[in-house]
C-alpha positions in Angstrom: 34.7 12.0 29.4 31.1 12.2 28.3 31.0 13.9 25.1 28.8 13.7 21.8 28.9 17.2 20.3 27.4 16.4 16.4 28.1 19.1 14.4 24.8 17.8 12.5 22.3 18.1 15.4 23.7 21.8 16.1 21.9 23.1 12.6 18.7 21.6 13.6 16.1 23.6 15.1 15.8 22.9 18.8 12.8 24.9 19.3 10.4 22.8 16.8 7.4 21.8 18.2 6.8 17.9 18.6 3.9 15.6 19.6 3.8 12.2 21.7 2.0 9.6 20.8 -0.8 8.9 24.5 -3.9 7.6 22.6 -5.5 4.3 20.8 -5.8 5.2 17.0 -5.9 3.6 13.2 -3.5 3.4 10.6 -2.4 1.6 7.5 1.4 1.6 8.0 3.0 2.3 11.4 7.3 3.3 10.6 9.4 3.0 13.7 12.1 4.9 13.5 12.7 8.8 13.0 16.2 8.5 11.1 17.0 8.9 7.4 15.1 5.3 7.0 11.9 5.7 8.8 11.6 9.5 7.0 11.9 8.3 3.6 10.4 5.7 3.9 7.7 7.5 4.9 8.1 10.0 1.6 8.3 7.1 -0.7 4.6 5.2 0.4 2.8 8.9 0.9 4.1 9.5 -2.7 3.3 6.4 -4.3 0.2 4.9 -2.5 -2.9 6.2 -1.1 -1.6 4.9 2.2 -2.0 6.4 5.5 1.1 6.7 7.7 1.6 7.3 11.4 5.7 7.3 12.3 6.6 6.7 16.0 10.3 7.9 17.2 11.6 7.4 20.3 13.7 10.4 20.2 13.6 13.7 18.2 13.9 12.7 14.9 17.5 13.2 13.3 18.8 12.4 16.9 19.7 8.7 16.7 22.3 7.3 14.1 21.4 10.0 11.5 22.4 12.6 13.5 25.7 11.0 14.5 27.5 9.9 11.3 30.1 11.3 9.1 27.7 12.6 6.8 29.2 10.6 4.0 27.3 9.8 0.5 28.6 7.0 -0.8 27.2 3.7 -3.0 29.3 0.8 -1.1 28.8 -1.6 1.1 30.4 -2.5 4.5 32.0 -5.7 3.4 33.5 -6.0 -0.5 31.3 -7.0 -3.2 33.2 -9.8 -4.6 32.9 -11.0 -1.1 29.1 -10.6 -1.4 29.3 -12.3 -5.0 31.3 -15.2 -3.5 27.7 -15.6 -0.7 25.4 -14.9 -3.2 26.1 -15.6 -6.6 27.7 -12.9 -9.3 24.3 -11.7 -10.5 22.9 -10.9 -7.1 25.6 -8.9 -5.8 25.7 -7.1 -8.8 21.7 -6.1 -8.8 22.7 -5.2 -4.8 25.3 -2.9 -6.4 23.1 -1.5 -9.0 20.3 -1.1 -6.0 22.4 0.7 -4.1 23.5 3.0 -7.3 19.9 3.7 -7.8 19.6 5.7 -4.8 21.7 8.5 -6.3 18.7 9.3 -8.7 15.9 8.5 -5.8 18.0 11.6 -3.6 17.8 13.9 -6.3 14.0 12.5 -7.5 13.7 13.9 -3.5 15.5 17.5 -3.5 13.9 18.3 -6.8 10.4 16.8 -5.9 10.6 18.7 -2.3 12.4 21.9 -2.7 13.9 21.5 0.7 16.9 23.7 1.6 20.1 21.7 2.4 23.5 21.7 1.0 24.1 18.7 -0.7 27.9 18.3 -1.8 28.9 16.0 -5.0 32.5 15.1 -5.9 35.2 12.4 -6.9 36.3 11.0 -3.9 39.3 9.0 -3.3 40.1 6.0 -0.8 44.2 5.2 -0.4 45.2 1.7 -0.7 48.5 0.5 1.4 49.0 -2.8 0.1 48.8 -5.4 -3.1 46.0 -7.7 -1.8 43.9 -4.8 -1.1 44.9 -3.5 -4.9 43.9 -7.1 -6.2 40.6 -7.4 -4.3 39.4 -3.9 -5.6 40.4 -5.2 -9.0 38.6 -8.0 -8.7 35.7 -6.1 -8.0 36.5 -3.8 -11.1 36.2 -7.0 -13.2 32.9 -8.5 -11.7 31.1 -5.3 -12.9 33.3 -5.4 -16.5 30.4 -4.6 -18.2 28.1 -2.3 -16.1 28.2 0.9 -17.1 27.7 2.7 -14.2 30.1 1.3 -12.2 32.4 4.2 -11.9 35.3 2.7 -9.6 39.0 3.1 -10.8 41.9 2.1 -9.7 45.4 4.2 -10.2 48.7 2.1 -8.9 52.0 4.0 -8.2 53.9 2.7 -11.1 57.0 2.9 -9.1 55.9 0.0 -6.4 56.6 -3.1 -6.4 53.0 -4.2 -6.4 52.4 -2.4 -9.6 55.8 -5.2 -11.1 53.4 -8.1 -9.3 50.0 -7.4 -10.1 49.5 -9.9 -13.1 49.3 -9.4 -16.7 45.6 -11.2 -16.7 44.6 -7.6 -15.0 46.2 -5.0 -17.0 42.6 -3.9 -17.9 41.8 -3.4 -14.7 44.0 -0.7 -13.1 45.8 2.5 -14.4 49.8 3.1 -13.5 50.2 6.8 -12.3 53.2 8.0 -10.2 53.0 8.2 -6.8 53.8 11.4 -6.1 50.0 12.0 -8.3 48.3 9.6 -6.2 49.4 10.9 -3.0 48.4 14.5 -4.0 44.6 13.6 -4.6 45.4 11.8 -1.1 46.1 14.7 -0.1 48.6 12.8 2.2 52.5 13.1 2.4 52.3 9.2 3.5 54.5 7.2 1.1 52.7 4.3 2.6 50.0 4.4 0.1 50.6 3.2 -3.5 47.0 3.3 -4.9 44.0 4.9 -4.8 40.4 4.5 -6.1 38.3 7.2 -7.3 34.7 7.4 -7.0 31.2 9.4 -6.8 30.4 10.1 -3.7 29.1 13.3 -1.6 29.0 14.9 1.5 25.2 15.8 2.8 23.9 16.6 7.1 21.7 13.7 6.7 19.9 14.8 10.2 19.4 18.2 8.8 17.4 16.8 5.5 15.2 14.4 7.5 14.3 16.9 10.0 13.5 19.5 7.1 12.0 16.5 5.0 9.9 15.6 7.5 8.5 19.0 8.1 7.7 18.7 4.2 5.6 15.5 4.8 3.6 17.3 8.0 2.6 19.7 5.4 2.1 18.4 2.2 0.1 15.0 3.5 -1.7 16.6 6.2 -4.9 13.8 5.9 -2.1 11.2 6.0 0.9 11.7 7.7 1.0 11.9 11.7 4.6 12.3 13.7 4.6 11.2 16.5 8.4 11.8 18.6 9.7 11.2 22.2 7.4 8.4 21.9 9.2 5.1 22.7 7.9 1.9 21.8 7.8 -1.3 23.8 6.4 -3.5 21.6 5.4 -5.0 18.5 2.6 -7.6 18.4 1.9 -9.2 15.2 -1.3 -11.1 14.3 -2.3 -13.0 11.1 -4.2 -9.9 10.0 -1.9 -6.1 11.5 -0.5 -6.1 14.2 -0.5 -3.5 17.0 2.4 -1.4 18.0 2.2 -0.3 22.0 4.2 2.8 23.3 5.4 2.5 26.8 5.1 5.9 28.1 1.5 5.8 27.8 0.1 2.3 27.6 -1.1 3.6 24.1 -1.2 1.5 21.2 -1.5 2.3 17.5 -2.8 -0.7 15.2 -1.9 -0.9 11.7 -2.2 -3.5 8.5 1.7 -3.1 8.1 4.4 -2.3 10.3 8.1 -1.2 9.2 11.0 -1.2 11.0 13.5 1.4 10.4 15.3 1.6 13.7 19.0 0.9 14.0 18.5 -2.8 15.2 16.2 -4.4 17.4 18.0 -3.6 20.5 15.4 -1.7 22.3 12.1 -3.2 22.0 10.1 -6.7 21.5 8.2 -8.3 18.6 5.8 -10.9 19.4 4.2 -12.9 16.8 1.1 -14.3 18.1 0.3 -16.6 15.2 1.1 -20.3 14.8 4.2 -19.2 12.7 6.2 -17.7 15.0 8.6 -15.7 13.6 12.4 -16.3 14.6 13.5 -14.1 17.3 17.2 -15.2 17.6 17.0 -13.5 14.1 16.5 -10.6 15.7 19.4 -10.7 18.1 22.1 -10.9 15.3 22.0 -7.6 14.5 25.0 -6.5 16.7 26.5 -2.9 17.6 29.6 -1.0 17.0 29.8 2.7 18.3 31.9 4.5 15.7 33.9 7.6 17.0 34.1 11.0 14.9 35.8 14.2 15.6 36.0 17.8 13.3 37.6 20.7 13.8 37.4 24.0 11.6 39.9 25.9 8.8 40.3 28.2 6.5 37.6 27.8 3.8 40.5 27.7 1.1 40.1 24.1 -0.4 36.9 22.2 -2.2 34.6 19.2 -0.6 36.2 16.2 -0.4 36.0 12.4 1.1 38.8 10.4 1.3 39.6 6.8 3.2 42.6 5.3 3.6 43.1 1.5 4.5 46.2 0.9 6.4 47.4 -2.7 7.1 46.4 -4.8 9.7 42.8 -3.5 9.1 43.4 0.2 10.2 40.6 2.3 8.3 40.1 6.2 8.8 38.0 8.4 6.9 38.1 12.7 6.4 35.6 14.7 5.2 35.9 18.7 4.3 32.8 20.4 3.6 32.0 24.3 4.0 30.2 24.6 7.4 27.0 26.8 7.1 25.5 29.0 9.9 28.9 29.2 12.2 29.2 32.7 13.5 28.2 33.6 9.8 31.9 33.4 9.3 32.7 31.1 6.5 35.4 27.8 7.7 35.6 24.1 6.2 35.0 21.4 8.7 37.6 18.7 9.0 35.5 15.5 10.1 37.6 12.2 10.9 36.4 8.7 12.0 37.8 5.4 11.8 37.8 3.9 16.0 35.0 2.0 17.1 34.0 -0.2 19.9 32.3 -3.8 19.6 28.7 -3.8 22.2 27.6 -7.1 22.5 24.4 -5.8 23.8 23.6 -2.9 21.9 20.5 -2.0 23.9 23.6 -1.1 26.7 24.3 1.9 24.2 22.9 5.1 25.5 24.4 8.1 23.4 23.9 10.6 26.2 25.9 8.8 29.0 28.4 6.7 26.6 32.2 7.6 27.7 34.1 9.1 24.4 37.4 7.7 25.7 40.4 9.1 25.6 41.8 6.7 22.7 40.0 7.1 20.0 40.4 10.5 20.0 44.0 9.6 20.4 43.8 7.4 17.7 42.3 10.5 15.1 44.7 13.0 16.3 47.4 11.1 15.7 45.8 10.0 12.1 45.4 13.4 11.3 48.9 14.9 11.8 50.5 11.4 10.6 48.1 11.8 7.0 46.5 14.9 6.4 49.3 17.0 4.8 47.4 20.7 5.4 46.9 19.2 9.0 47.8 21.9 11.6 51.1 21.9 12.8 49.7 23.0 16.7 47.5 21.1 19.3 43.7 20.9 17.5 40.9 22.4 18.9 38.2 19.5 18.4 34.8 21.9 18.0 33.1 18.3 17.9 33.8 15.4 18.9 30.5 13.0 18.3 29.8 9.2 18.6 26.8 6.9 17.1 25.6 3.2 17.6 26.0 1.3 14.0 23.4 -1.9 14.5 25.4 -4.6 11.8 23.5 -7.7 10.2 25.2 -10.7 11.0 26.4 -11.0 7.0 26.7 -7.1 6.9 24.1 -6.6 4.4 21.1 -4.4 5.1 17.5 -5.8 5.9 15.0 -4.2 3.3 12.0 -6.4 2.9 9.2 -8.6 4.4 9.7 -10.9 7.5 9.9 -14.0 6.0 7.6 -16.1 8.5 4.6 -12.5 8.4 4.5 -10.2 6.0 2.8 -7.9 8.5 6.3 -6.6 9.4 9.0 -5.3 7.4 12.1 -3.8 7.8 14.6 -1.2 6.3 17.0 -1.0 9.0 20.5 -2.4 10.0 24.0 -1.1 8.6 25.0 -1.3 5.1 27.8 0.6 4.5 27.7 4.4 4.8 23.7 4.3 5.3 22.3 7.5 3.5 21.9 6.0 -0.2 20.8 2.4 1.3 18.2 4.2 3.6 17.0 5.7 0.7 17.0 2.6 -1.8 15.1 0.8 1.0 12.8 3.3 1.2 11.7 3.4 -2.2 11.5 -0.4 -2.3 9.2 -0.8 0.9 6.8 1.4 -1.2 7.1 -0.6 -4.0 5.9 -3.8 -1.8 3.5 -1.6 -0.3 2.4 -1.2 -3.6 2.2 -4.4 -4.3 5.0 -4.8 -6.8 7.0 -8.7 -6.8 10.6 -8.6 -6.3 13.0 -11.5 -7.7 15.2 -12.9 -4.3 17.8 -10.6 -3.4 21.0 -10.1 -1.2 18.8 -8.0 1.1 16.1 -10.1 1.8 15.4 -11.0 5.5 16.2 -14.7 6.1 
């Protein structure tokens, strides 16, 4: 079954003009990569430098990763930060953290700044906890940020479990007994399975629908200095000791710039060749390594509030659901239902292409059978899946996103691979390949390229 019906790309305007790229021109910065990366990155260097920018997507922009998420806004990262602490020292993986929290106030530094028109939802969210070694690893990471402020994770344990009797004394700081009965309601989940639960900020935002509009904002407002250029692929990216060049294959055209930044979703699909004697490391780039996620919604009475909620089941099981209103459908007003969790490993991630990849039969299988098992309002009847949707996450070897410059020429940067849920690191990258742009020195940091 081919099938990857994003309830994101259907609010985007399918009738917007676009441009290829088919000439040899000038620029300071060349962004490759249309996405929620490339986009604001691009906002954040037009904004804060007198920079000219050409961006070049292969696509439409919106259409790639960004336009086939979960829509989630949320401020952690793929892999657990006391895990990141243990790789990189205590005081880098809280500055990550605190990164990563900045992002919240570069979003809305955007919205205000921008005007643009797209519902952005905020909230407590909740993830549900199954068992005690996942209770003591989020308390660990409670304690690691003791005293940051905004570190706004708690931690509620059903006080009648026996992990709550086992947890040790040396944590009672840490964690808040609540019965279960309350913990499974902001669950929302009849599962007795789960006997904690964190609460958190997060959000719910169509991340393809605010690039496209943002980008139509940067058309406008930087006119002298901003060129789009989509359905414009490139084939390669030669660097030199002073620019480099970037050449689109559909044209033999090539742009050269001072800087180029990679905001693409790996380096899966194209080739960077470093003719000077440093020779940057290109088995670097083939450790960024896909995993196609698999997401399906469906529609209900718009009756209950925005909400994100993941549960962590043993033996690594992880689901997420999402309920948002859902504008412009039949100008009727529903919630959509979004779930995800399943995803495949692709060794060569250049193999993914989103319009011929099989949505099999099991991991739908898997998220209807999540659904009824967890989500107590659930219908009690077959679903009718509006969408069902799929997207290509491009992972770091370490899981921690690339923002920086290449190590070995500073001619080419990146903000790209998958940290997380990748709105508010998109954005923190963004802002900070500005501030190199700009010329501002960073102290070493968990994202650095290596």
């Amino acid at each position: 079954m081919k099938e990857n019906n994003s309830p994101w790309i259907t609010q985007l305007d399918s009738l917007r003009a676009t441009r290829q790229f088919d000439t040899h021109d000038k620029t300071d910065v060349v962004i490759v990569g249309g996405g929620i990366a490339g986009i604001t990155t691009a906002y954040f260097i037009l904004k804060n430098t007198d920079k000219k920018v050409v961006l070049i997507e292969s696509n439409k922009v919106a259409h790639g990763a960004t336009g086939h998420n979960a829509g989630q806004v949320v401020s952690y990262f793929e892999k657990q930060i006391s895990k990141i602490a243990e790789e990189f020292g205590e005081k880098k993986a809280i500055e990550a953290q605190t990164d990563i929290f900045s992002a919240w106030t570069l979003l809305d530094e955007i919205m205000e700044d921008t005007k643009i028109d797209v519902p952005f939802y905020r909230f407590t969210g909740y993830a549900g906890l199954s068992t005690f070694d996942e209770i003591i690893l989020h308390i660990k990471n409670n304690i690691l940020f003791k005293d940051f402020p905004l570190y706004e994770e708690s931690i509620f344990v059903a006080e009648e479990s026996d992990s709550a009797q086992n947890i040790s004394e040396k944590f009672k700081d840490y964690y808040t007994l609540m019965p279960q009965k309350d913990i499974l309601d902001l669950l929302e989940t009849n599962d007795t399975k789960y006997i904690a639960t964190l609460t958190a900020r997060k959000g719910c935002l169509n991340s393809a629908l605010f690039t496209e509009k943002l980008a139509n904002y940067l058309i406008n407002k930087f006119q002298t200095r901003f060129q789009l250029f989509e359905n414009s692929h490139v084939d390669e990216v030669v660097l030199y000791t002073h620019g480099a060049d970037v050449k689109i294959t559909h044209s033999k055209a090539v742009i050269s710039a001072s800087r180029v930044v990679l905001c693409t979703n790996g380096f899966e699909k194209f080739t960077i060749t470093d003719n000077t004697a440093k020779n940057i490391n290109t088995r670097f780039h083939n450790e960024v390594t896909g995993f196609v996620g698999y997401m399906a919604g469906y529609l209900e009475e718009h009756n209950k509030s925005p909400v994100d909620i993941s549960y962590l089941g043993d033996k690594d099981a992880y689901f997420y659901m999402t309920r948002r209103p859902f504008e412009n459908h039949k100008n009727e007003k529903y919630n959509l239902i979004c779930v995800g969790g399943p995803e495949t490993f692709f060794e060569d991630s250049s193999a993914y292409i989103k319009e011929d990849h099989v949505y099999h039969e099991k991991p739908i299988s898997d998220i209807d059978n999540f659904i009824h098992k967890t989500y107590k309002d659930a219908p009690k009847e077959k679903i009718d899946y509006q969408y069902k949707w799929h997207g290509l996450m491009g992972y770091t070897s370490n899981k921690v996103r690339l923002v920086g410059e290449e190590p070995r020429n500073i001619n080419l940067l990146y903000n790209l691979g998958c940290n997380g849920v990748g709105i508010l690191p998109s954005i923190f990258g963004a802002r900070k390949i500005a501030d190199i742009l700009n010329n501002k020195k960073f102290e070493a940091s968990v994202f650095d390229p290596k």
